[in-house]
N, C-alpha and C positions, 0 to 999 in steps of 0.2 A: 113716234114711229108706230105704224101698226102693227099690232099682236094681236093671237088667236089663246084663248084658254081651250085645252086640253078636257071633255069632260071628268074622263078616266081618274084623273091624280088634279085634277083644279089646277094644274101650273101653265104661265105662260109660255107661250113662243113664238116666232116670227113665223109668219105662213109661208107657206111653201111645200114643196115634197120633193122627191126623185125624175130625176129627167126621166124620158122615155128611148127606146134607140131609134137614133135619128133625130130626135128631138134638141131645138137651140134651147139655149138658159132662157134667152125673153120668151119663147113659146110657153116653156116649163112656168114660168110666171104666168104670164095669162092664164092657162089649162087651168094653172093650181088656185090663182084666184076667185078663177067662173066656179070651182068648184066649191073653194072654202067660203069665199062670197059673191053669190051672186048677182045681186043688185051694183055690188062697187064697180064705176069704171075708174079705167085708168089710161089714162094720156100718153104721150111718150115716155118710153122711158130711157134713163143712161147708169151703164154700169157706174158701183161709185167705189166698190174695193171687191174684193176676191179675198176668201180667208180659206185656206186648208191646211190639215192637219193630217194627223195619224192618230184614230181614238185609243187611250192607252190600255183602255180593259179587252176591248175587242182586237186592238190591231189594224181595223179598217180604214180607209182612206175615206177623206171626207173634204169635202169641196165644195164650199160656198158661194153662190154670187147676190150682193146685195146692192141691189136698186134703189136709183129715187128718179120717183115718179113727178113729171112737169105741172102734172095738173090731174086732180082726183075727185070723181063728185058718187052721188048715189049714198044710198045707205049701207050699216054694216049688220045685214040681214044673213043670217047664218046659214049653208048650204045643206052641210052632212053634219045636221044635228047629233047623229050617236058620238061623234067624235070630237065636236067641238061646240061651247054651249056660249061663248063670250066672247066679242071682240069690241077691241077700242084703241085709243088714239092714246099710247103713254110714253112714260117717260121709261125705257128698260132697267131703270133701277128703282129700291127699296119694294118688291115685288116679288113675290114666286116664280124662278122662271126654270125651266126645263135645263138638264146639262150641256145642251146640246149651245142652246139659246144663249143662256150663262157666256158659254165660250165662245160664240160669236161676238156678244156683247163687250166681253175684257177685250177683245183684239180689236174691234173699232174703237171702241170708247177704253184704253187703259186710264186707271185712275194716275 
């Protein structure tokens, strides 16, 4: 899967960010990836789960959609350096990863 390191706190997470209004989920990917990476293309894509919650410290509502990509080439050349220092191709476990990440991670993959 691809992940983004965080520079702030060095922990991983799946790229992405907040739709925009009016904005579809496949746009919100594209946008978020020209940004976080720009060099990477990416091919079609199809939705592959939908995870949402309720965060339990906040109370917010949080809604995920996680894609897989048909076909991906380019490098993983980093966009907005102050924010993110590393990306690569892993496995989301035995890894530092973000709370956010974590819980997306248990609800596709439960051990």
């Amino acid at each position: 899967m691809l992940l983004v390191r965080r520079r702030r706190d060095r922990l991983w997470m799946f790229p992405g960010g907040r739709k925009r209004v009016g904005e579809s989920e496949r746009k919100c990917l594209r946008r978020e990836i020209g940004e976080e990476l720009p060099k990477l293309r990416v091919g079609p894509v199809t939705l592959w789960k939908e995870v949402k919650a309720k965060n339990r410290r906040s109370g917010r509502k949080m809604s995920d959609a996680i894609f897989v990509a048909k076909k991906v080439c380019g490098r993983l050349k980093i966009g907005d350096k102050r924010k993110i220092d590393r990306a690569a191709w892993r496995k989301p476990r035995g890894i530092r990863l973000t709370p956010t990440s974590r819980y997306i991670r248990d609800k596709l993959f439960p051990r």
